[in-house]
DSSP file (Angstrom, degrees, kcal/mol; ACC not computed):
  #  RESIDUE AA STRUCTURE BP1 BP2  ACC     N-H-->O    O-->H-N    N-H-->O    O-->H-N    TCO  KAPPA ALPHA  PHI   PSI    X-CA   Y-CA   Z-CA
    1    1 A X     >        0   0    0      0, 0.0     4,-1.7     0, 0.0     5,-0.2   0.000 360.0 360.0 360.0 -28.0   50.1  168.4  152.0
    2    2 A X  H  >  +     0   0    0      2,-0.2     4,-4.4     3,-0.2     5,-0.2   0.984 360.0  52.0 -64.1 -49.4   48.6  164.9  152.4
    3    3 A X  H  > S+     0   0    0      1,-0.3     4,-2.1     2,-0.2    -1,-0.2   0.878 115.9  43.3 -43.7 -62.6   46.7  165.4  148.8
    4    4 A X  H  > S+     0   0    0      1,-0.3     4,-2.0     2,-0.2    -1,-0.3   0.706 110.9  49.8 -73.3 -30.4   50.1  166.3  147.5
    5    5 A X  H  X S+     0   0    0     -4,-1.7     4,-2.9     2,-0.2    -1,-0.3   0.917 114.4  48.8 -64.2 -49.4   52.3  163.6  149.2
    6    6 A X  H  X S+     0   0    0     -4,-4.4     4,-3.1    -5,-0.2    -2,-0.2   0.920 108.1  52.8 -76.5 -29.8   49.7  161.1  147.9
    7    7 A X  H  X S+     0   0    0     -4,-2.1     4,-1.9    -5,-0.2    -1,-0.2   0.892 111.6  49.0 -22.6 -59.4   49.9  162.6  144.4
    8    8 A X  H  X S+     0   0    0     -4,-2.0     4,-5.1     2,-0.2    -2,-0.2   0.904 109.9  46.8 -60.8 -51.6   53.2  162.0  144.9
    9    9 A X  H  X S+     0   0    0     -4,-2.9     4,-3.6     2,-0.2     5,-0.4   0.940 108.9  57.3 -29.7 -72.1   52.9  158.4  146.1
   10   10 A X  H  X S+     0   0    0     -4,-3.1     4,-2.3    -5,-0.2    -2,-0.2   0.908 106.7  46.1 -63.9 -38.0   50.5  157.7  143.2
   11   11 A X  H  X S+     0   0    0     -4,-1.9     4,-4.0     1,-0.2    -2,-0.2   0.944 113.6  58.7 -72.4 -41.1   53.2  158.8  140.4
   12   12 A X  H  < S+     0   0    0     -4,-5.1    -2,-0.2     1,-0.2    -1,-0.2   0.938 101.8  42.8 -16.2 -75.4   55.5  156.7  142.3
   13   13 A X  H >X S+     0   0    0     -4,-3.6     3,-1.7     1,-0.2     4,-0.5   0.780 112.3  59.9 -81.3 -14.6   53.9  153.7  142.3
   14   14 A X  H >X S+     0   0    0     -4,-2.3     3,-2.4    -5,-0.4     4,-1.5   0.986 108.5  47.5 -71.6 -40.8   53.2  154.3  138.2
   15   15 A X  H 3< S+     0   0    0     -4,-4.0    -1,-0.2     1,-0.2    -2,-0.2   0.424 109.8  51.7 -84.5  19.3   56.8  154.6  137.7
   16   16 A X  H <> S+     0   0    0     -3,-1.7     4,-0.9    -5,-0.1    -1,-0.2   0.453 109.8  43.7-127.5   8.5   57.4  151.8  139.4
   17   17 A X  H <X S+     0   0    0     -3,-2.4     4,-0.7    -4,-0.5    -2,-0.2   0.701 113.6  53.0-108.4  -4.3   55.1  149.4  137.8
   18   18 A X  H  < S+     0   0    0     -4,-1.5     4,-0.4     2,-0.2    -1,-0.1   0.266 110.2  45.0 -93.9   6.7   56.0  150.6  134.7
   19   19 A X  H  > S+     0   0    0     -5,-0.2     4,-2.8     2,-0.1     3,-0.2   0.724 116.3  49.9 -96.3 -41.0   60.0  150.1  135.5
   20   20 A X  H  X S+     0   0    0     -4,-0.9     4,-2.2     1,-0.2    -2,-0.2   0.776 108.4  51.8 -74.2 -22.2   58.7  146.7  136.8
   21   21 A X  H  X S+     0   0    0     -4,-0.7     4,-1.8     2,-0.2    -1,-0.2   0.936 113.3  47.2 -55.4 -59.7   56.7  146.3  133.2
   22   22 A X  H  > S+     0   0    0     -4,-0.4     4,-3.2    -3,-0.2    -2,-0.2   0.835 110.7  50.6  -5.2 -84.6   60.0  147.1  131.6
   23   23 A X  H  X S+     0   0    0     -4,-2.8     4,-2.7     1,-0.2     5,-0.3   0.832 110.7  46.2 -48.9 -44.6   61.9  144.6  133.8
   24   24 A X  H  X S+     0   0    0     -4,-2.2     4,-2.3     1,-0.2     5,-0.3   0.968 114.5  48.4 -84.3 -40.3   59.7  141.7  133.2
   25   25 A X  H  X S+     0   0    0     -4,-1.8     4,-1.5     2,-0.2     5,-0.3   0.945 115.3  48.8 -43.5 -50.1   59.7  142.4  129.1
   26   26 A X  H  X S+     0   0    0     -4,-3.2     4,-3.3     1,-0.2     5,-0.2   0.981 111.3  45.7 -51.4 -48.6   63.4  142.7  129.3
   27   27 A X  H  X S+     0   0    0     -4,-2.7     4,-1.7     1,-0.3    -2,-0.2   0.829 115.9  49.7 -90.2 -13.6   63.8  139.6  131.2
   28   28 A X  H  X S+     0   0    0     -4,-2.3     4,-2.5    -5,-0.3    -1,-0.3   0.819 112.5  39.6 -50.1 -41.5   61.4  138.0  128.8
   29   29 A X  H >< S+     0   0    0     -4,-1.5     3,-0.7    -5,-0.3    -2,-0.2   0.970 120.4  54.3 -91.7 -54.1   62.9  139.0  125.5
   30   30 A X  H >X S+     0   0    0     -4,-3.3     4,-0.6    -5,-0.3     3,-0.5   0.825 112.2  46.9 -39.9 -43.9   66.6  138.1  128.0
   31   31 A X  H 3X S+     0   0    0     -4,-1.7     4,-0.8    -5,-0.2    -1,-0.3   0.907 121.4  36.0 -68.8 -61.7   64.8  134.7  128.5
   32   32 A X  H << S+     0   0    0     -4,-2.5    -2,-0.2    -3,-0.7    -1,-0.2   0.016  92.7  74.9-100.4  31.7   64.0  134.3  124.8
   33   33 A X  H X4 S+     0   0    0     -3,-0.5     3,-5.0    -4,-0.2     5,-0.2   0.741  92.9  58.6 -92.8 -75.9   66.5  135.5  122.8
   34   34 A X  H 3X S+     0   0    0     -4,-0.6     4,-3.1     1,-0.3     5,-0.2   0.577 114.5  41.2  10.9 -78.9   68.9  132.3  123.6
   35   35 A X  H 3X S+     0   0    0     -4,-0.8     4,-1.3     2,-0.2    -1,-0.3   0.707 103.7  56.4 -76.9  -7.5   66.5  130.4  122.4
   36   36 A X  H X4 S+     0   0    0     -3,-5.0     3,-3.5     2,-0.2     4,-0.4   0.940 113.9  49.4 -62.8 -89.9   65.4  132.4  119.4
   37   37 A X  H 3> S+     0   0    0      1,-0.3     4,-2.2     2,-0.1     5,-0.5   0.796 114.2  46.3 -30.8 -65.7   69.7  131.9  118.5
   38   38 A X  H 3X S+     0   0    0     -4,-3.1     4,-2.6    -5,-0.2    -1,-0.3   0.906 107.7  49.3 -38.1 -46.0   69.3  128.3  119.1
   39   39 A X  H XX S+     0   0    0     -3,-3.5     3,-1.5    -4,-1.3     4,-1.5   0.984 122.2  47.4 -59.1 -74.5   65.7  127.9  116.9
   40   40 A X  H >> S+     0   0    0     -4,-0.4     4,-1.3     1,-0.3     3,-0.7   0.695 105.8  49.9  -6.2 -73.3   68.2  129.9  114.3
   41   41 A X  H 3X S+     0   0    0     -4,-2.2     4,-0.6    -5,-0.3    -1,-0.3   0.619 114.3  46.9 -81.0 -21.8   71.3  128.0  114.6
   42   42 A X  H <X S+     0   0    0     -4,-2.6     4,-0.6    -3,-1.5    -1,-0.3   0.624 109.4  51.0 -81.7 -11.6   69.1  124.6  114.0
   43   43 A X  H <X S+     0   0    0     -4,-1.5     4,-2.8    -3,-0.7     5,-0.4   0.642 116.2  46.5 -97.8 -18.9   67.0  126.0  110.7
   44   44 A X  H  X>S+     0   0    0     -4,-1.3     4,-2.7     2,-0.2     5,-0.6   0.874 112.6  47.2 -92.4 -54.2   70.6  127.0  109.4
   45   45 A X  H  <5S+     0   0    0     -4,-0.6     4,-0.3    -5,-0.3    -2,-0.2   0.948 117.2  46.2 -35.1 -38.6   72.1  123.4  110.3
   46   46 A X  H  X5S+     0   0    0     -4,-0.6     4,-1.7     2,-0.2    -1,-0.3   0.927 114.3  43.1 -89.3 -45.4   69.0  122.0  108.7
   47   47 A X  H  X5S+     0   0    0     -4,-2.8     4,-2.5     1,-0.2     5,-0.2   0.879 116.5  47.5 -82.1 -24.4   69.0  124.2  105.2
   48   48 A X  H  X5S+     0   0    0     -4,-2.7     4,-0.7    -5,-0.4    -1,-0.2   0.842 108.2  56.6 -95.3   1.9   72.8  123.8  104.7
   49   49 A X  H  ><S+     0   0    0     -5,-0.6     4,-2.1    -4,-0.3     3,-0.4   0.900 112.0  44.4 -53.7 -51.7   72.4  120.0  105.4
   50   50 A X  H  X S+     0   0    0     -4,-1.7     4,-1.4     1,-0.2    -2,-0.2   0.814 110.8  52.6 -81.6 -11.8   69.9  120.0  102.6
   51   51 A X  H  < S+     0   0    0     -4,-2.5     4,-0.2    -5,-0.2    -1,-0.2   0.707 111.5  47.3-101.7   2.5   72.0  122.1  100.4
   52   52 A X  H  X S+     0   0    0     -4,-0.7     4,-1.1    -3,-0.4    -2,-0.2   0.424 110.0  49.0 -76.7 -26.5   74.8  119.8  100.8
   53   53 A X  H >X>S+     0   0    0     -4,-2.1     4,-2.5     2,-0.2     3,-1.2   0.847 110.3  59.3 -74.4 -67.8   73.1  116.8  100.2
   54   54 A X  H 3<5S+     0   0    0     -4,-1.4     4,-0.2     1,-0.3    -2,-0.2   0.699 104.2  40.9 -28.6 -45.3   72.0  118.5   97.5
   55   55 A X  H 3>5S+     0   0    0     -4,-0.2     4,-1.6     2,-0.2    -1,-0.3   0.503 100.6  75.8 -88.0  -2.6   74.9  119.3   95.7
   56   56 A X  H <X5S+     0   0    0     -3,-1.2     4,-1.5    -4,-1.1    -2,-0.2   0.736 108.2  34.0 -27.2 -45.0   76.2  115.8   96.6
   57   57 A X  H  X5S+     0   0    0     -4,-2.5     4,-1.1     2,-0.2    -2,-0.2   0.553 112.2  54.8-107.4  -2.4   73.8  114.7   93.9
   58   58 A X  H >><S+     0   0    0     -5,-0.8     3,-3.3    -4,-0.2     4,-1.0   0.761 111.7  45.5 -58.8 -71.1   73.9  117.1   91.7
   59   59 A X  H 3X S+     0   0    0     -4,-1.6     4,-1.8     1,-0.3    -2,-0.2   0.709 117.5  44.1 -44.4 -28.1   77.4  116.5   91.8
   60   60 A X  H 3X S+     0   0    0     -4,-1.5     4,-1.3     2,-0.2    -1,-0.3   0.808 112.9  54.6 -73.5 -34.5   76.7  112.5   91.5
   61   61 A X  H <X S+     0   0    0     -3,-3.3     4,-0.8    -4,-1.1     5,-0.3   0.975 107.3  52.7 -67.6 -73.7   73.8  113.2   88.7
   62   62 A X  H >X S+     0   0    0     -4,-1.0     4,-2.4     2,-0.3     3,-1.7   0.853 107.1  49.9 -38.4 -67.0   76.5  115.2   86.6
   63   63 A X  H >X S+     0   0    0     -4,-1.8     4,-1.9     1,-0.4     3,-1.2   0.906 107.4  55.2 -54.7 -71.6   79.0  112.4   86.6
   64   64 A X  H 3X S+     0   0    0     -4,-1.3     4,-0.8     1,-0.2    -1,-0.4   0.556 111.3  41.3 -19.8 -39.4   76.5  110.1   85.5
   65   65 A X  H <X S+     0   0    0     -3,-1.7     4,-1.3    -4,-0.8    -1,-0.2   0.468 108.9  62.3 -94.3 -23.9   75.7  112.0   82.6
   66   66 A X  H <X S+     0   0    0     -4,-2.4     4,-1.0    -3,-1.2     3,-0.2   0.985 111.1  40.1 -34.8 -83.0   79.6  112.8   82.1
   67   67 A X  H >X S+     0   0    0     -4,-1.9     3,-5.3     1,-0.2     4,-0.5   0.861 115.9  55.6 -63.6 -70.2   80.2  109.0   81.6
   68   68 A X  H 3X S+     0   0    0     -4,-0.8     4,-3.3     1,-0.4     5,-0.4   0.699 108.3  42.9  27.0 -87.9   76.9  109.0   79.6
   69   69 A X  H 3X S+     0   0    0     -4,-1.3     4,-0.7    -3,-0.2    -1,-0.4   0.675 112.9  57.7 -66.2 -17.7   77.9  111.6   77.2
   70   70 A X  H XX S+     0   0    0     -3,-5.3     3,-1.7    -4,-1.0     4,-0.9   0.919 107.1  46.0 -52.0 -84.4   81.5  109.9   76.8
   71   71 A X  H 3X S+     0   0    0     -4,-0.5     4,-3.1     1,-0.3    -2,-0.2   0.759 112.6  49.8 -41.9 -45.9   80.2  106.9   75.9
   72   72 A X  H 3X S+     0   0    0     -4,-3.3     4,-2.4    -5,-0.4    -1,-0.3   0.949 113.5  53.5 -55.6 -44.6   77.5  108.7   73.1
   73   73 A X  H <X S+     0   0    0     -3,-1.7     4,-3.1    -4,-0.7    -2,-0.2   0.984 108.8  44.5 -60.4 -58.5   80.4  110.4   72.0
   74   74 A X  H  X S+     0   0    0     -4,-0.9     4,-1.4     2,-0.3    -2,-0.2   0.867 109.9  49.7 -10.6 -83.0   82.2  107.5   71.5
   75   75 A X  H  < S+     0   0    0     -4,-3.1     4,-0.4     1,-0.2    -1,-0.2   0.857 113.9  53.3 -38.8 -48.2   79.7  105.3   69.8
   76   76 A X  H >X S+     0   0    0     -4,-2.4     4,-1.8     1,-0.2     3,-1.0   0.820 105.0  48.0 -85.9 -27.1   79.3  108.3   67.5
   77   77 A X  H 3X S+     0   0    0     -4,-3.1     4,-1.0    -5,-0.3    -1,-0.2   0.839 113.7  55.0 -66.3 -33.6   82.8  108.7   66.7
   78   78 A X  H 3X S+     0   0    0     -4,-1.4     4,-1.9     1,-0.2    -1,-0.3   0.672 108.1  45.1 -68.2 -20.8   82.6  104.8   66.0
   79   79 A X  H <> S+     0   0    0     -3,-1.0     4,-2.0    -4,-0.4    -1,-0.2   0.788 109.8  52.7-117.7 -33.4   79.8  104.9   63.7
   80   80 A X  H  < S+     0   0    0     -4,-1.8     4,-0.4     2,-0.2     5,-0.2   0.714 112.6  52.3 -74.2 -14.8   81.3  108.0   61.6
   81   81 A X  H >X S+     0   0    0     -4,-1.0     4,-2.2    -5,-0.2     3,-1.8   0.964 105.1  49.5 -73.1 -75.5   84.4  105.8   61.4
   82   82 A X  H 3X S+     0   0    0     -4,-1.9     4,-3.6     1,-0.2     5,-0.3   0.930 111.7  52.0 -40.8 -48.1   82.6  102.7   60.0
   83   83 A X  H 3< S+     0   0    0     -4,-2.0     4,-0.3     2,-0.2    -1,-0.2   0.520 101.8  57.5 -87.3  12.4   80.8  105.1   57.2
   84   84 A X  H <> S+     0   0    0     -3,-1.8     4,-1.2    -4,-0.4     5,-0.2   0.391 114.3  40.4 -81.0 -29.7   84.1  106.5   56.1
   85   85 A X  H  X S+     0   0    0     -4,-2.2     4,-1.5    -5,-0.2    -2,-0.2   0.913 111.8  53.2 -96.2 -36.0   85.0  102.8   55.4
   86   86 A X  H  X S+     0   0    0     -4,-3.6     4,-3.1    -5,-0.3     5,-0.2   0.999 116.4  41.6 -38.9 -70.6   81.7  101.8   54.1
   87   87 A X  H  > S+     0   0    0      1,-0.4     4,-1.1    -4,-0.3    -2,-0.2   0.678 113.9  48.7 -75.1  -7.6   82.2  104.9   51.6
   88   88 A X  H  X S+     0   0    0     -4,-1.2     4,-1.6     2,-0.2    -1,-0.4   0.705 112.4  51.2 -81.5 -24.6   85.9  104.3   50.7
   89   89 A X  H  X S+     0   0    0     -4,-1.5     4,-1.9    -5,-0.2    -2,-0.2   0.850 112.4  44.8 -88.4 -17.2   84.9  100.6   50.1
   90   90 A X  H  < S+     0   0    0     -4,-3.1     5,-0.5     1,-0.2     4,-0.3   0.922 113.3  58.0 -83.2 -47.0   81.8  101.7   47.6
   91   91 A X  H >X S+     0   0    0     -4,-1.1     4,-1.6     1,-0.3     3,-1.0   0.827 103.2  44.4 -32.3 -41.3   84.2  104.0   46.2
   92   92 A X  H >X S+     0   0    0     -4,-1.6     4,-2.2     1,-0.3     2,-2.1   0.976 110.8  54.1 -89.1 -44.6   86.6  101.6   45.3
   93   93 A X  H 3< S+     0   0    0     -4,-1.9    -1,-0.3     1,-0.3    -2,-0.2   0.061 110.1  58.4 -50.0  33.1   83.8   99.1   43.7
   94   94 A X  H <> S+     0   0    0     -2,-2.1     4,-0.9    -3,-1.0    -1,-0.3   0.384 112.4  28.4-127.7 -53.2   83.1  102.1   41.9
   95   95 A X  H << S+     0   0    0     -4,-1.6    -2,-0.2    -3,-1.5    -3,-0.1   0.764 115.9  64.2 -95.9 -26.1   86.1  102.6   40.4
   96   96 A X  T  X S+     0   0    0     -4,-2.2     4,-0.5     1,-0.1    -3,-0.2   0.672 114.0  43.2 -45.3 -43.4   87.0   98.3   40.4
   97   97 A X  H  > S+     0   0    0     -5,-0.5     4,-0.8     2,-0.2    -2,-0.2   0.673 105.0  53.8-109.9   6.8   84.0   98.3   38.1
   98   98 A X  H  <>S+     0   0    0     -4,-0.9     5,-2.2     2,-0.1    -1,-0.1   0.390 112.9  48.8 -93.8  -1.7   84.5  101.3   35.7
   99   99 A X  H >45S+     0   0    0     -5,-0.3     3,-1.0     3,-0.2    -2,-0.2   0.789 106.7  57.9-100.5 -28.5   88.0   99.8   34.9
  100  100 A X  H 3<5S+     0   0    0     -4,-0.5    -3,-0.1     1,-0.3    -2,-0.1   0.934 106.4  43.2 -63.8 -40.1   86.4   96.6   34.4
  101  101 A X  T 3<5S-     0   0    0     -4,-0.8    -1,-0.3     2,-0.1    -2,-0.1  -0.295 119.3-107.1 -93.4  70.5   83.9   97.8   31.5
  102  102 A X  T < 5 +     0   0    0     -3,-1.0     2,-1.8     1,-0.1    -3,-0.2   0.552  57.3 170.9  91.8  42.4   86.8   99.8   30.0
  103  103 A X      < -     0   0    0     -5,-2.2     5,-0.4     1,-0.1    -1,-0.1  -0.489  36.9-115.8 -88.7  90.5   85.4  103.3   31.1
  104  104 A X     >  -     0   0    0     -2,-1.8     4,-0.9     3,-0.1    -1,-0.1   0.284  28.2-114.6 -14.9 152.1   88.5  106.3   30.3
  105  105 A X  H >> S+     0   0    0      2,-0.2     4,-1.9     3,-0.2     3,-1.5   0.985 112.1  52.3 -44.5 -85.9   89.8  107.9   33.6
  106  106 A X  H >> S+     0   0    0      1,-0.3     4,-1.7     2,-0.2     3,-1.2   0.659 108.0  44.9 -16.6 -85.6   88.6  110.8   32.8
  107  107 A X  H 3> S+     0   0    0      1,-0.3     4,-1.5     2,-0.2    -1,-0.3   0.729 110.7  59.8 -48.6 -28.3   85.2  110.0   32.1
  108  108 A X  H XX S+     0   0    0     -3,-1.5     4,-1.6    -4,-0.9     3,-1.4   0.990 103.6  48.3 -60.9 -49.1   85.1  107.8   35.2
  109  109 A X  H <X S+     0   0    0     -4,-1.9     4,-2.6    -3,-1.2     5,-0.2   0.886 105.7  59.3 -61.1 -47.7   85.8  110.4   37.4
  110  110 A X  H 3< S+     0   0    0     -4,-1.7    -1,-0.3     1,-0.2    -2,-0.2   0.604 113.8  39.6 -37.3 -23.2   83.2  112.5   35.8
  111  111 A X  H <<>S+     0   0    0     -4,-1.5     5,-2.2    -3,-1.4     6,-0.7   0.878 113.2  49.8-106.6 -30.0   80.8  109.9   36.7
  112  112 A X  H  <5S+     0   0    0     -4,-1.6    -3,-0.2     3,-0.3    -2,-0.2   0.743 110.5  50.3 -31.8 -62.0   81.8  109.0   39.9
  113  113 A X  T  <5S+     0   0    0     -4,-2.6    -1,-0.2    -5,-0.4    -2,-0.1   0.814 115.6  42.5 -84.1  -5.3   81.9  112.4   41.0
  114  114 A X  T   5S-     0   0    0     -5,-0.2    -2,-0.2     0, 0.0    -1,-0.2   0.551 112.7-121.8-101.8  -1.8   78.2  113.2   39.6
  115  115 A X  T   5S+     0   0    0      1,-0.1    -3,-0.3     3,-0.0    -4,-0.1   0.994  71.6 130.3  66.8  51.1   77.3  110.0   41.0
  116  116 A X     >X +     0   0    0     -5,-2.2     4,-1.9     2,-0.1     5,-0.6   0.149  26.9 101.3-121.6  -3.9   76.1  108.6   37.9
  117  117 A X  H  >5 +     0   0    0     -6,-0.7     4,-2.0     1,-0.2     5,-0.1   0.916  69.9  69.5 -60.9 -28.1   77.6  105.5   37.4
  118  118 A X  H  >5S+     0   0    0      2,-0.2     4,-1.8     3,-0.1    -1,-0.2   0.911 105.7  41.5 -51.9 -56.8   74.9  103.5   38.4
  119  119 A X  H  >5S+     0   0    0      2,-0.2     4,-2.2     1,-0.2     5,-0.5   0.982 116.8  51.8 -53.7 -60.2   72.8  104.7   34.8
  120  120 A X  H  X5S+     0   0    0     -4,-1.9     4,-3.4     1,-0.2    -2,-0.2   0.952 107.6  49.6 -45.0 -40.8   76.2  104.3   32.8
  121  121 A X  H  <<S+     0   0    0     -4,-2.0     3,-0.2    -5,-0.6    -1,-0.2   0.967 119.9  39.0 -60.0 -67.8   76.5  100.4   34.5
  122  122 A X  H  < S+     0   0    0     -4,-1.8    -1,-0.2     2,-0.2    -2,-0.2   0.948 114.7  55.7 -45.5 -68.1   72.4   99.8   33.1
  123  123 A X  H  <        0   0    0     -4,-2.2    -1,-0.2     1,-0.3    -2,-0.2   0.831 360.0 360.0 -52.9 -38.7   73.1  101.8   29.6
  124  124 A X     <        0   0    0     -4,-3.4    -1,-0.3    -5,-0.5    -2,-0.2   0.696 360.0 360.0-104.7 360.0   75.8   99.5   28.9
């Protein structure tokens, strides 16, 4: 009976260091979850800091390249403007000097539009 009592005893005290095993892993993980959510709640504070700064300058980099591209646009619009006036002004010294050497309409326009006027002006 003793054997068996102490048998008993001995499963005892395993199930009671293995409840106590338990407890202190529970209160451990209890202990460190908190701060696990905290560690968490600061690496997410810290990436969506940088991905708001970040798209603060994108968004500042874009606008800069906005006005950027206005202004190219611009310029270029200026510059196709100026060689529309360039080429109406050769146009009309084109057509100011075939009425000056006495060149028919007709034939003017023919030359003018093959871009020949230049030879006829040397031939004659």
């Amino acid at each position: 009976m003793q054997g068996t009592a102490s048998e008993y005893n001995e499963r005892i005290e395993a199930v009671n260091r293995e409840r106590k095993f338990h407890q202190v892993r529970f209160s451990i993980w209890t202990s460190v979850l908190p701060l696990s959510s905290l560690i968490l709640e600061s690496c997410m504070y810290i990436v969506f800091s940088f991905s708001r700064m970040y798209q603060q300058n994108t968004g500042v980099q874009l606008n800069s390249l906005t006005a950027e591209w206005r202004e190219l646009c611009e310029k270029n619009i200026e510059i196709e403007a100026v060689c529309a006036e360039i080429q109406n002004r050769i146009e009309q010294l084109r057509i100011e000097a075939a009425e000056r050497y006495g060149v028919p309409f007709l034939i003017r326009d023919q030359i003018l539009s093959q871009d020949l006027y230049l030879r006829f002006l040397l031939e004659t």
